[in-house]
Structures are given as C-alpha cells and as structure tokens.
N, C-alpha and C positions, 0 to 999 in steps of 0.2 A: 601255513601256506608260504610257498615263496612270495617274498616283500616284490611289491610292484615299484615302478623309479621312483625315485625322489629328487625333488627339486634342491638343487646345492648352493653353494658357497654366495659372496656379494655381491660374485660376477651375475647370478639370477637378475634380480634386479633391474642392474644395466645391461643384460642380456634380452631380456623381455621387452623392455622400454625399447630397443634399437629394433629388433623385430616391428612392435607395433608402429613405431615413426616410420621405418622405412620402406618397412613389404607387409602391408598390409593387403587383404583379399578386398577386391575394386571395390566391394560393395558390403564393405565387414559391417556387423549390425555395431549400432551404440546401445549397450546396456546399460542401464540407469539404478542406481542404487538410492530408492525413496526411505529416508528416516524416518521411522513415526514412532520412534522411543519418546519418552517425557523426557524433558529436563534433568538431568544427575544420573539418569540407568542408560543399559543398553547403549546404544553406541555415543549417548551424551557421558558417560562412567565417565566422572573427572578425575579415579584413580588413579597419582602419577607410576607409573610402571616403567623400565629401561625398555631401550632398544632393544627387540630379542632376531635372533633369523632371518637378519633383509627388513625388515618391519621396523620402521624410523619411527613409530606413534611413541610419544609419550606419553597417553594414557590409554587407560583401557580402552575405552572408549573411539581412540582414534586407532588403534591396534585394529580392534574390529573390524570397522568401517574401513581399515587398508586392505584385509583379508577380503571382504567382500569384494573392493574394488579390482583387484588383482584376479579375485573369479569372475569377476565382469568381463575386466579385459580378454581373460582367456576363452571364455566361451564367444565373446563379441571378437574376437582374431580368427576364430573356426567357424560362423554360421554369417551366411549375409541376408540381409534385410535392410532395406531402405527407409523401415518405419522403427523410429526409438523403441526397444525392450524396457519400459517402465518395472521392477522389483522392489516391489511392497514388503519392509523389512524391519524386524525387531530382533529384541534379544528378552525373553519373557522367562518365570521362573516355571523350568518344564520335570515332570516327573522325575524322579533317581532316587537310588537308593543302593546299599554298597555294592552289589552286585551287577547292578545293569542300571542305562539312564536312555532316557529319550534324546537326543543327542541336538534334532532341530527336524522340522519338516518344510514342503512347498506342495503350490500342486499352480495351476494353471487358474486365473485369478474367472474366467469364463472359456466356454467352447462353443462355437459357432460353425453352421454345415450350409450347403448348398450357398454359398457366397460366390460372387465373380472371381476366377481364378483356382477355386478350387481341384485336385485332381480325380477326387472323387465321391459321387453324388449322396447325399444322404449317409454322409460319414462325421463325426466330431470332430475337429480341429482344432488343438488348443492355441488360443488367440493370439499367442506371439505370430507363432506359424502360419496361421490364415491371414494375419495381415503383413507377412513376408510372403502370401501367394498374390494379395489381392494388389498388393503395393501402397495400400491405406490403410489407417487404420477406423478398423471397423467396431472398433467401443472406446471412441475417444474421451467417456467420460471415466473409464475407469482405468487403472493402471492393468498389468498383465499378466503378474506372477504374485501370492502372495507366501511368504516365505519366514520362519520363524526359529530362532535355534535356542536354548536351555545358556540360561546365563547363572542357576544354581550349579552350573560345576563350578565354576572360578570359586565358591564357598569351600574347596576341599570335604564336601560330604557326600561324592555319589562315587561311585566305582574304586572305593577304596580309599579317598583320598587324593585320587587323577585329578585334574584339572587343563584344562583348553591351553594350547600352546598356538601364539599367536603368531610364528614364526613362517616365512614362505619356503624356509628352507631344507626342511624333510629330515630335523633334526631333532625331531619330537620328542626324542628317548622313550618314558614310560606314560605322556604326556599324551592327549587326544589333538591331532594335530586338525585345527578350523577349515584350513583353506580344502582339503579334500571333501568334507563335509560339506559345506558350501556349494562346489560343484556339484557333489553328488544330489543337490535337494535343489539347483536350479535345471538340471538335468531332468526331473521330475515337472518343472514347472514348463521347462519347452517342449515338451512333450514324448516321454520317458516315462509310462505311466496310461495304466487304461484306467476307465472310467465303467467299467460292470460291476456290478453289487456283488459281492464274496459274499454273502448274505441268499441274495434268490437266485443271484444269475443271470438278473434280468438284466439286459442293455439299459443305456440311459436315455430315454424314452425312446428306448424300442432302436434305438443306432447304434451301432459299432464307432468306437473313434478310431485313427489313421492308425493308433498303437495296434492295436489286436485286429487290425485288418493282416500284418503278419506274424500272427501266434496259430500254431497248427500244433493240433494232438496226434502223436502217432499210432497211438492203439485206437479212438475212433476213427481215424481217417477223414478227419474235418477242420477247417480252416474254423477260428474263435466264433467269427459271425456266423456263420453257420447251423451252430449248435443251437438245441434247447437249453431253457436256464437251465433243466436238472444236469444236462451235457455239459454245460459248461461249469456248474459245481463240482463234478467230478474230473471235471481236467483240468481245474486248478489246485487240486490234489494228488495228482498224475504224475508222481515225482519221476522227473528223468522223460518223459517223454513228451513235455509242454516244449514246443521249440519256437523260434523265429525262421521266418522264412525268407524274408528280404534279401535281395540278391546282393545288394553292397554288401552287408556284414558274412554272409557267407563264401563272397571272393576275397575279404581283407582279412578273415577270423587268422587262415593259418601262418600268414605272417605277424599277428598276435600274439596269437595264445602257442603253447609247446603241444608236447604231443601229450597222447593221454596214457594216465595211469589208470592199470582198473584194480579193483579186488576178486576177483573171480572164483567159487567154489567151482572147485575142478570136480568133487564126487562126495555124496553120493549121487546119481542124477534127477533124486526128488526135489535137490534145493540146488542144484548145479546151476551157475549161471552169474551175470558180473553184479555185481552190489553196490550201492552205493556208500559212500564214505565220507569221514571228516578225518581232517587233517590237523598235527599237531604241531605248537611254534616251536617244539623241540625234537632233540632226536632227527638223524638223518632224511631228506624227503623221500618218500615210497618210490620216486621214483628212480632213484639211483642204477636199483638190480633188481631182477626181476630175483622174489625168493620164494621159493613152493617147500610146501612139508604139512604135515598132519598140522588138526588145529586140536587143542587140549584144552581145554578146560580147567582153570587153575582150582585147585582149595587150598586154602591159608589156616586149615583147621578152626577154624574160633571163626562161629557165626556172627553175619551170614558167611557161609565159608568161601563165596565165589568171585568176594572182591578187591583179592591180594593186597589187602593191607597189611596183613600179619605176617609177611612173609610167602612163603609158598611151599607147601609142606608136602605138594607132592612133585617136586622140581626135576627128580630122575625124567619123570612122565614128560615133562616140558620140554627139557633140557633138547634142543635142535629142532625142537616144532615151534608153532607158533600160538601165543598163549593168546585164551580166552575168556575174558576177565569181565566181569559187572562193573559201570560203573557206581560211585556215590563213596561216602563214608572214609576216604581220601585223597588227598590230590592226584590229578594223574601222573604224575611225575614218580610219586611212590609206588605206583602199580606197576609203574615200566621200569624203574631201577629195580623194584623186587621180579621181575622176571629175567632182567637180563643177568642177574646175580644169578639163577640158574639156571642158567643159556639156553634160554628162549632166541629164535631167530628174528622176531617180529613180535607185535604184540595186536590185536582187536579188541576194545574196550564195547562190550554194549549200554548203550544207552538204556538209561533206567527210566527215561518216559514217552511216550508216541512221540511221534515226529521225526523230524531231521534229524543227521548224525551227529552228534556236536562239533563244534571248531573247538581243541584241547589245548587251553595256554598252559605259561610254567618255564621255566628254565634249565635244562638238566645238560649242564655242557660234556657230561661224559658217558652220555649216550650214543651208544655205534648200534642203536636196533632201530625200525623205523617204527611209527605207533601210529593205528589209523580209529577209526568210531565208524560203528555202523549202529540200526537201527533197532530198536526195542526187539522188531517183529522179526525181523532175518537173525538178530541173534539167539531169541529164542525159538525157531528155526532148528539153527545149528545144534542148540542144546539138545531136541529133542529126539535129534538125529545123531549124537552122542550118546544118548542110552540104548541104540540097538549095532550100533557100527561107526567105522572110522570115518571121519571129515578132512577132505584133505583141499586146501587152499595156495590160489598161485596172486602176489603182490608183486606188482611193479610196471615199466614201461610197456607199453603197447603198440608198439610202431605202425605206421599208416592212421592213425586216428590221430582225433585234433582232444585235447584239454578242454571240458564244459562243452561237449559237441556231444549230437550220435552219431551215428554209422556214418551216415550219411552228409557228415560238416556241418550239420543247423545246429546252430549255438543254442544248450538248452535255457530256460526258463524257470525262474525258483518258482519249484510250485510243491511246498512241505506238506504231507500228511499228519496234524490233522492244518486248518487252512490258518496264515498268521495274516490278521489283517493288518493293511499298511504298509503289507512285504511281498503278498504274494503273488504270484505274475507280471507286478511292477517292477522287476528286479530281472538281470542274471542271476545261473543258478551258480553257489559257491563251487561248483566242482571245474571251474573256468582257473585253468592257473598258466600263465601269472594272475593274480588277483584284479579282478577287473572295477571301476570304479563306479559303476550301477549294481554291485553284488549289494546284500542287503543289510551286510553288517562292515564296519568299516575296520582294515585291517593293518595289520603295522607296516610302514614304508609306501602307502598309498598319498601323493602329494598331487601334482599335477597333470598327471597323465589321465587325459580325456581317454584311450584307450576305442575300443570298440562303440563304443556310444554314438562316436561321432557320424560312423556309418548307418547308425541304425539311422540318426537324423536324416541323411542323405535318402534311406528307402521310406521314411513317410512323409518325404517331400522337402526338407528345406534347401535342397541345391534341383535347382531347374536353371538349363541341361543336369541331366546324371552325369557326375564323378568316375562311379565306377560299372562296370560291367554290369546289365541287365538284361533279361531273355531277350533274344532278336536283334541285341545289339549290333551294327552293323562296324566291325572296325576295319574292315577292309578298303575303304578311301580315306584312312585318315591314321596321320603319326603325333601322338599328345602324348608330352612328358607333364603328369598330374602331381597334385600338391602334395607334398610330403606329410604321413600320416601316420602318430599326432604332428604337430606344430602347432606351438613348441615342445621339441622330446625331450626327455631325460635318459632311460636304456638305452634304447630302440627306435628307430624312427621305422617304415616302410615309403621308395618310392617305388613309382608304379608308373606304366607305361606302356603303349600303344603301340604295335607295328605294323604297316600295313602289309607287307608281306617282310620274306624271310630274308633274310640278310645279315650283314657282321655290325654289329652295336657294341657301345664303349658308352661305360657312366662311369662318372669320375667326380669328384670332391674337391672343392678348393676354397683357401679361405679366404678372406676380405681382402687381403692383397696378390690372390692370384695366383700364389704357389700352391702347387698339387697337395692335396691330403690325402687322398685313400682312393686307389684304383677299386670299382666294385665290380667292373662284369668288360669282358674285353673280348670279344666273339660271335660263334653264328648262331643265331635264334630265331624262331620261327616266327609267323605271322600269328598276330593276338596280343594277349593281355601278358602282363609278367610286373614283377612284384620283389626287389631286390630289398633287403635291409639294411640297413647301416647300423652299426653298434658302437657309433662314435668311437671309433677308435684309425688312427694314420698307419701307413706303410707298414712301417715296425711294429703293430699290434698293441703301441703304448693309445692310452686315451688322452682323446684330446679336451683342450680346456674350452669351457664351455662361452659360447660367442654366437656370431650368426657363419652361415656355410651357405658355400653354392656347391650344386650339383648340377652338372652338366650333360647331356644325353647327345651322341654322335651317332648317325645312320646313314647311310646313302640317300636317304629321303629326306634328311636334311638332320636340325640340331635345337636344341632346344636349353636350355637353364633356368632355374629357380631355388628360391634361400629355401633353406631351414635353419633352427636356433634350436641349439642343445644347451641344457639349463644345469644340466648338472655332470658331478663326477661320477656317481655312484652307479651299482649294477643292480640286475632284478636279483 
C-alpha cells in the first residue's frame, strides 16, 4: 500500500505543543490517560531505555505513557467535549506468535440511549459521546474507554522478532510503531465501532448504536438497522458493498483518499467484472498505468505446478501477459521475480484460503511489474475459465472514482468473507489508499494522521453545529472558512469553505511571522462548499518545515483565517 504521513523530525514535539498552547478548538475535550498496570510492568516498566523519536521517557515505562499521552492530545485537539474522556489503560501479555500478534484493543467502557441531548432516539451512544451531547457526565462512577495493548512484543518473540517502537516520529523502520496503534483503538473506544453480534446479528438489545445508523448494503438496499439478523449476517460478509453513508466523510473522502484502482476482467463475460484486490509493499503501485493483456496461468513444472516457485517453465506463454500464480510454498517476492524473469507484464497471486485478498510483504527493490492478490474464489474462477478459453484482464487507474469508495463516493466497509471478529464492520475496508487509520490491520508509515475518522465522528454526532455539508444544508446566508482537516497534518492537510454566492476568492498561506507561503486558489468560484489541499509545500514547490501556519480566505463577503501545524517532512 502507499505509506500514509508520518509524523517527523524534533520539531514534532515542539510543533504539536504550540498548536495545543495556542489554537486550541474553544472547547477541545481533555483526555485522560488512567494507569492501572502493577508496580514494575506496563507503564510502571522501570526498564531504563534511551530517548528514541521525540519521546524524552527514560524508561519503558514512561515511553509508553508519553505515546499514549501524545494520542490523548491528538484526539482531545480534534473532538470537543466539556466533560473529561477518562481512558482505562494497561499494557498486558496479549497473544503472538511469529507470524501475527494481537497488537492491543479498546472498545467504549458502557453505551447509553434516549438521554437529554441525544440526536437520536432509541440508538446506543458510546458514553464519551453521549456525555459530549448531554454536557454531563452520565456514568460518573465509571471511567469511559477501556483500552489494552500486548506488552509481550517488547520480548522479541512475536512477528519475527519486531518489537514496539516507541518513537512519535514515523521513524519506525521494521519496528511496530505505538503511537498509530493507540489512536487507532482509542478511535474504537469514541465510537468507531458498532455493537451487533457477528455471531446472530442480533442488535444490542434490540438497538442500533449512532455507528451502523450510517452503514448501508448495496445489494439489499438497506440501511444496518433496518435489516433482519440473518440480513445483517450476510452484509457483513458482503465484501465491497457494506458502505458508510454520512454525509461529512463522503464530502471530505475525495480530498483524502486518490482515485481508485480496479482489477477488472475485461472477458470472458461469465466472470467479467472489477474484483477485488490486495496490494503488495513491493514492486511498482497498480496504480501507476493502466496495463491490459491475457492472464496465463503459470506452471513451474515440479508439483504443485501452479505456484511458481520452481521457476516458470512455461514463460514463452507468460511472456507479455499477466501471470497467474497460487499462492503458499514461497514468498511472494519469488513468484514475482520468477515471472518477471519471463516478462510477465503484471502478476495476480491467488489466495490459497477463503477470505480476503491478502496484504503481500517483502522487499524486491528491482521489481518494475506491479503484483496484486485476489481471492480464493475469483481465482478459481478464472482458472476454470482457462480450461475452455482465453481470460483477458485490464489493471490500473480508474479515473472519476474515489480509492476504498463505490460508484457512488461511499467509503466502503471491511466486511471479509468468511466474517473476522474483532474487524469486521468495525473498520474501513483496506482497499482505501492512501492507507486509512481505522483500516484493520496496521500498515507501514501510518503515524498521526487521524485521516477520515474524524469526519465519520462529525456524522454520528460529536461536533453540534455540523462542520461539514449535510442534506438541506442551507449555505446560501453564510461565508465560513472551516478547520483545517487533519490538524495536526503531516502529507496533506484539506481546507474547506463556504460561499455564499459566486465571486472571486483568494486562500493563501502564511507563516508565524506573516510572510506569504503558498498562494492556493486566486479566482472566480461559485456559490457552495469547495475543499482546496495543501501539500505543505511554498511558492517554489520546495516543502516547508514543519511549524504552525495561517491560512487566510479573502471574498467580497468578507475574510476569514485560521492555523494549522504540519508535523512532518515526509510524503504519502
């Protein structure tokens, strides 16, 4: 996958810190990070450890507890609430073993409905959130998130040998970096995260919480609550068509995410049609060029013959199509250097068990083919449509379409066949790139960026007034230049802005002492919503160093300004 920002150098730090001191949101929540390790573990670890990444603890222990606090701040900079976010937090020994680990989890410490302030009746609310609606809090005997993460990596025995990098700086190397992790499972606990049984399907006593009030299937044509539990069994298996509907994340997705790449069998037209895919941390991204040709079927001679290990011993066949390979029985990286050895244009690996496509690590830096994974069942599929005739496939960009979107701009929903609990519908679906911070495995260069999340919060409610655009919104009496979104960014920031009719507008960039940095938009635009990005970078296209910024918005209906703070150097 394309790496999503990363947070940089030491200016972070005191980057972040000037942000929070000085342009804080009127009413930013406090999140609280509650200890309840023992004495000696967890975030008491009196392991003395160096400085690593911005991260001043000298022991593990306080490393930790700086990671978390640092995800406090960020989430408590983006959501407001007048009532303290209490975060009930350890560090415990959680499953692993060399190949995959349990990384940490959270969920919402209770949920509470029909409360004063609520937005809608006889729905779940997870309790940060209902008592950011009510303006009390409504379970002040308990705290409000409970939250837990795997302190057997730091052992060197799960994934190889990885171990947690305690750094803020998105400098992780081959290292599992915390502070994304963190976010991503207090994201869960604000309410990021439905509560239906993946088991019967049954609502939690009989309610919908605010989450799957916008989850819509598109092959039933039903909104989550809606459905019967067998309905909703089956649409949480519905890969690619479980969507979100909220109208925040679907005005902000495209200044997000890119456009989209498909896989698409172009013929024959029994299995014609776009497929789903995984993506590899090697080799070119698919979406470079769009590249069409027969698909072939490799054999490497020496059983099983169809999972080019051994070479590729029918390569003439190959040679300018695109090979189609099993996977297992070697890394991927050898399946895709033995095809492009006999000029293969592309590669498809199938997955060798139901479910999802896999994500393919590995390192192969002198790979110029691109390699994608599709699913057990479309590849065999394809095979069996190889034993009477030719299969011919088209890989790459798809212009007018959004990345992790359908047709229609609604961000999809991980919803893998057969059902993973713990992941499924609780998540973006991985086919969202850049790599989004709710997807449900965590991926390299993923650091700080809240990313589309923070909109979803907006559509089940934690910003009252709305942010951004919602059906019937009336923007025609009113000119608002709105908060820069993420803040704080690292790639990419989006601002956005209101006109109330049409006229000549100018946004501009300037930094703490008031000299211009980057003209963004200087002209006539109509009446409505509009949505410019910034890619941190001045005049001359060099990138700027990371600090806090104004942007400035000029109209004949007047003028408007507000900071953002770019945290790092680095690109998506």
């Amino acid at each position: 996958m394309i790496a999503a920002a990363r947070i940089a150098t030491s200016a972070t730090a005191t980057a972040l810190a000037t942000l929070l001191a000085l342009a804080p949101m009127a009413d930013a929540a406090t999140i609280t990070i509650v200890n309840l390790d023992s004495a000696g573990e967890g975030f008491n670890d009196a392991t003395v450890v160096a400085p690593v990444g911005c991260n001043p603890g000298t022991t593990r222990g306080a490393q930790r507890l700086f990671v978390f606090q640092t995800a406090a701040s960020i989430w408590g900079s983006l959501l407001p609430s007048a009532v303290e976010i209490r975060v009930n937090a350890n560090f415990n020994p959680l499953s692993c073993d060399a190949t995959s680990a349990v990384l940490g989890g959270a969920n919402s410490a209770t949920n509470v409905a029909n409360f004063a302030g609520a937005e809608q009746a006889n729905t779940w609310y997870p309790i940060a959130l209902a008592n950011r609606m009510a303006g009390v809090d409504l379970a002040g005997a308990t705290n409000d998130i409970n939250a837990q993460f795997n302190s057997t990596l730091d052992g060197g025995t799960c994934l190889g040998g990885t171990t947690w990098y305690y750094g803020i700086d998105g400098n992780e190397g081959t290292k599992v970096e915390l502070l994304p992790v963190v976010l991503h499972e207090m994201g869960h606990g604000l309410g990021f995260a439905g509560t239906t049984s993946l088991t019967t399907g049954a609502l939690l006593s009989n309610r919908a919480n605010i989450y799957e009030r916008n989850l819509f299937d598109r092959t039933l044509g039903l909104q989550w609550p809606a459905m019967t539990n067998a309905q909703r069994l089956t649409s949480a298996v519905n890969t690619g068509n479980l969507v979100w509907t909220g109208s925040a994340v679907r005005t902000i997705a495209p200044t997000i995410l890119g456009q989209r790449t498909d896989l698409s069998i172009d013929s024959p037209p029994e299995i014609a049609g776009i497929k789903i895919f995984g993506n590899a941390a090697f080799g070119p991204p698919p979406d470079a060029q769009a590249i069409s040709g027969e698909v072939v079927l490799v054999d490497d001679e020496v059983a099983p013959a169809n999972d080019g290990c051994e070479g590729i011993g029918n390569g003439p066949l190959v040679a300018g199509n695109i090979a189609l390979i099993d996977r297992g029985f070697c890394p991927f990286i050898d399946k895709a250097a033995n095809a492009q050895t006999v000029g293969a244009i592309a590669v498809i690996i199938i997955n060798n068990v139901a479910g999802a496509p896999p994500a393919m690590g590995g390192s192969l830096p002198g790979l110029t083919i691109p390699v994608v994974s599709i699913t057990q069942a479309d590849g065999n599929a394809i095979k069996a449509q190889l034993l009477t005739g030719p299969v011919t496939a088209t890989l790459g960009p798809n212009a007018g379409f959004i990345a992790g979107c359908d047709d229609e701009g609604r961000p999809r929903i991980y919803a893998p066949n057969p059902v993973e609990q713990g992941s499924s519908v609780s998540h973006w679906d991985t086919s969202a790139e850049p790599s989004l911070l709710m997807e449900p495995f965590i991926t390299g260069g993923l650091s700080s960026e809240v990313d589309l999340t923070q909109f979803a919060f907006e559509d089940i409610g934690w910003f009252n007034p709305r942010l951004t655009d919602a059906p019937g919104d009336d923007l025609a009496t009113r000119l608002a230049l709105l908060a820069a979104r993420p803040n704080p960014f690292g790639a990419m920031t989006s601002l956005a802005f209101d006109l109330p009719r049409a006229g000549r507008a100018t946004l501009v960039v300037f930094d703490v002492a008031g000299r211009r940095v980057k003209g963004l938009l200087d002209g006539e635009m109509p009446a409505g919503r509009h949505a410019v990005s910034w890619d941190a970078t001045d005049d001359g296209g060099g990138k700027v160093s990371p600090g806090v910024y104004f942007y400035r918005l000029t109209t004949a209906d007047g003028a408007g300004t507000k900071s953002a703070v770019f945290v790092t150097g680095d690109g998506r």
